[in-house]
C-alpha positions as a Python dict, from the first residue, in 0.01 Angstrom:
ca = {
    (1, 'X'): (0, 0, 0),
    (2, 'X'): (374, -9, 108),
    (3, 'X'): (444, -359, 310),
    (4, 'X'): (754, -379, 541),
    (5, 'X'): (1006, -613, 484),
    (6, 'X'): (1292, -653, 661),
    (7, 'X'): (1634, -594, 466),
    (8, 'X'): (1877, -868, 437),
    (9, 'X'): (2144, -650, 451),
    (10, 'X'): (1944, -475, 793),
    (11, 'X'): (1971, -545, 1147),
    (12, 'X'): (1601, -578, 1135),
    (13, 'X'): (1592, -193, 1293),
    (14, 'X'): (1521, -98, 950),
    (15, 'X'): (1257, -211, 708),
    (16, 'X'): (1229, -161, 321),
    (17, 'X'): (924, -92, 165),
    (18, 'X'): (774, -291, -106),
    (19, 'X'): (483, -211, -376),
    (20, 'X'): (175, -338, -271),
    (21, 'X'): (-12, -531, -567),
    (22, 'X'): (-249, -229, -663),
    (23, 'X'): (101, -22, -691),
    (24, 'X'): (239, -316, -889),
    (25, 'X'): (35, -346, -1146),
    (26, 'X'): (-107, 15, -1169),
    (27, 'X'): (-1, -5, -1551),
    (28, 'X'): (-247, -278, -1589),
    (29, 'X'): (-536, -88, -1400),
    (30, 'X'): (-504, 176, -1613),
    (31, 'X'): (-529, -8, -1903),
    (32, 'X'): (-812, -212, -1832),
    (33, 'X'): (-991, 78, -1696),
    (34, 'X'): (-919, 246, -2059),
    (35, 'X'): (-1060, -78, -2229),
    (36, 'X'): (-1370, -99, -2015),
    (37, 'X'): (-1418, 286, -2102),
    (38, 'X'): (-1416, 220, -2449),
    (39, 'X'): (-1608, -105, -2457),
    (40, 'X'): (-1905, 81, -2244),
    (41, 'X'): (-1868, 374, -2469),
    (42, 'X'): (-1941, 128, -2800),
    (43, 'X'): (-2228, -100, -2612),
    (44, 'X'): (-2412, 173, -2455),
    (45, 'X'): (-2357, 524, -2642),
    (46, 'X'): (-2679, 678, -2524),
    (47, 'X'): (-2499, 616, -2150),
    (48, 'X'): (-2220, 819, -2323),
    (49, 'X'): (-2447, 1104, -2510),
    (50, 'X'): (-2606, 1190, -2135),
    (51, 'X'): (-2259, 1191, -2006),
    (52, 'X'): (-2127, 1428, -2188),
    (53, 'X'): (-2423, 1677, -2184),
    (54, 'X'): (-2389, 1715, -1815),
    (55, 'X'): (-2270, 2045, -1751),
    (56, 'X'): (-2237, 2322, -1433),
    (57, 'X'): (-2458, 2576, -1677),
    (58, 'X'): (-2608, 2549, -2001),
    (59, 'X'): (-2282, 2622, -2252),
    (60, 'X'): (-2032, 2622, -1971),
    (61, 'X'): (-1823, 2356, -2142),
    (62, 'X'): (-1742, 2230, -1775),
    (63, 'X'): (-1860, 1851, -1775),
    (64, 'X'): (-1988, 1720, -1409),
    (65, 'X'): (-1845, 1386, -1432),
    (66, 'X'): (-1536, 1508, -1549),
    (67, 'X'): (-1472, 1773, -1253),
    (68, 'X'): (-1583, 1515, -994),
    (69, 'X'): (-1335, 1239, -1104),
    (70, 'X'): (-1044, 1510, -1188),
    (71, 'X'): (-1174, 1594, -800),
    (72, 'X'): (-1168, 1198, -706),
    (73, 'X'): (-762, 1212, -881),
    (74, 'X'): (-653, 1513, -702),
    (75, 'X'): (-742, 1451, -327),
    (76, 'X'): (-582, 1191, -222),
    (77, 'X'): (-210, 1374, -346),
    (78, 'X'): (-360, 1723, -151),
    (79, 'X'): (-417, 1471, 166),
    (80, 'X'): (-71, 1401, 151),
    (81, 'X'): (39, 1760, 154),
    (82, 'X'): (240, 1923, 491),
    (83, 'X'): (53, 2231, 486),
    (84, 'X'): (241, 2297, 797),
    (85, 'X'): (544, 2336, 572),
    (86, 'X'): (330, 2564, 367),
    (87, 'X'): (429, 2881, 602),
    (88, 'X'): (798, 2791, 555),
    (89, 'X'): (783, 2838, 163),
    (90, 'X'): (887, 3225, 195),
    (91, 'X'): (1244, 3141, 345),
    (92, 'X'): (1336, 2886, 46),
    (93, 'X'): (1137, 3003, -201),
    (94, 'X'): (1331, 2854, -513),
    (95, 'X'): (1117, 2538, -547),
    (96, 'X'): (787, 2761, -599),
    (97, 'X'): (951, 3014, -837),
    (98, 'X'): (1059, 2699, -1026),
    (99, 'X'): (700, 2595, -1022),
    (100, 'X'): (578, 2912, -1139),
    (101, 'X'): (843, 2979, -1409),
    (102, 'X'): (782, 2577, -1560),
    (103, 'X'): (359, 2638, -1505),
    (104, 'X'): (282, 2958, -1619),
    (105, 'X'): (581, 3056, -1929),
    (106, 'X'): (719, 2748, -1966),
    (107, 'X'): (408, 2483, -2058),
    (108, 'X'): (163, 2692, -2192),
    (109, 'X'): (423, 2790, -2466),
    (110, 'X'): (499, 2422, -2514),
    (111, 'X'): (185, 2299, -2538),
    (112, 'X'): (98, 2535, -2813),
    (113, 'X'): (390, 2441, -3004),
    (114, 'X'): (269, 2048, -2954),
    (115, 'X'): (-109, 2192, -3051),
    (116, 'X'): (63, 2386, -3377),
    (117, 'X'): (316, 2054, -3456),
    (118, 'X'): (39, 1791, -3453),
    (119, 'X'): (-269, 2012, -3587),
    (120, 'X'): (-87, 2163, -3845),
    (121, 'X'): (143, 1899, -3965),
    (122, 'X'): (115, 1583, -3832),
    (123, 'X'): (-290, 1497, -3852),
    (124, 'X'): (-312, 1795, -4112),
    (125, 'X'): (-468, 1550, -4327),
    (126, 'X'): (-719, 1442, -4112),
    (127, 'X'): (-872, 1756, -3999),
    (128, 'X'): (-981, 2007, -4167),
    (129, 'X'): (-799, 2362, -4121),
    (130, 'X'): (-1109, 2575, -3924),
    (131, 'X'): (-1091, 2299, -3709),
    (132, 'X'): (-694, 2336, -3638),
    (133, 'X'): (-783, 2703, -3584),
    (134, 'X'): (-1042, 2647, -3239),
    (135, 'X'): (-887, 2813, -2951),
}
């Protein structure tokens, strides 16, 4: 939540926008939200076991709970989207050939390289090689 307050430096015509408390200390949600997920993980695992055996399909490997919060985190940035603007993408189309190029050659790549550096290297003595192999 963005408050308006005036500028010193303004005629009043313009206003600057300030975090609102919930932007503020977002850091500090997060991490309280990761503490209460582990603390109700450790007092109540059967909660936990249930949890993660609720799936679209038997041996889908796509967790309910999971999809509807990753649903619950993507909304709100796809309300804010001018899909108005959408139709206007073929005439400067740099910015989604940018996207593509970093998406679809450019992370995937990566991310197997971070996958190979930490599972092969880094926690090598941790886990055990067949299960540094899983694709």
């Amino acid at each position: 939540m963005l408050d308006a307050v005036p500028s010193p430096d303004s005629d009043n015509t313009e206003t600057d926008k300030r975090l609102g408390r919930f932007e503020r200390y977002l850091t500090l949600w997060v991490a309280g939200c990761m503490v209460a997920g582990v603390a109700l993980g450790l007092c109540l695992p059967g909660l936990t076991d249930s949890l993660r055996r609720l799936e679209f399909g038997a041996g889908s490997q796509i967790n309910i709970p999971i999809a509807v919060l990753i649903w619950l985190m993507i909304t709100p940035m796809m309300m804010k989207v001018d899909f108005a603007a959408v139709k206007n993408v073929g005439k400067k189309p740099r910015g989604l050939m940018v996207t593509l190029f970093v998406n679809w050659l450019v992370k995937p790549f990566s991310m197997a390289l971070f996958a190979w550096i930490f599972f092969r290297h880094i926690f090598s003595g941790l886990i055990s090689p067949a299960d540094a192999d899983q694709t």
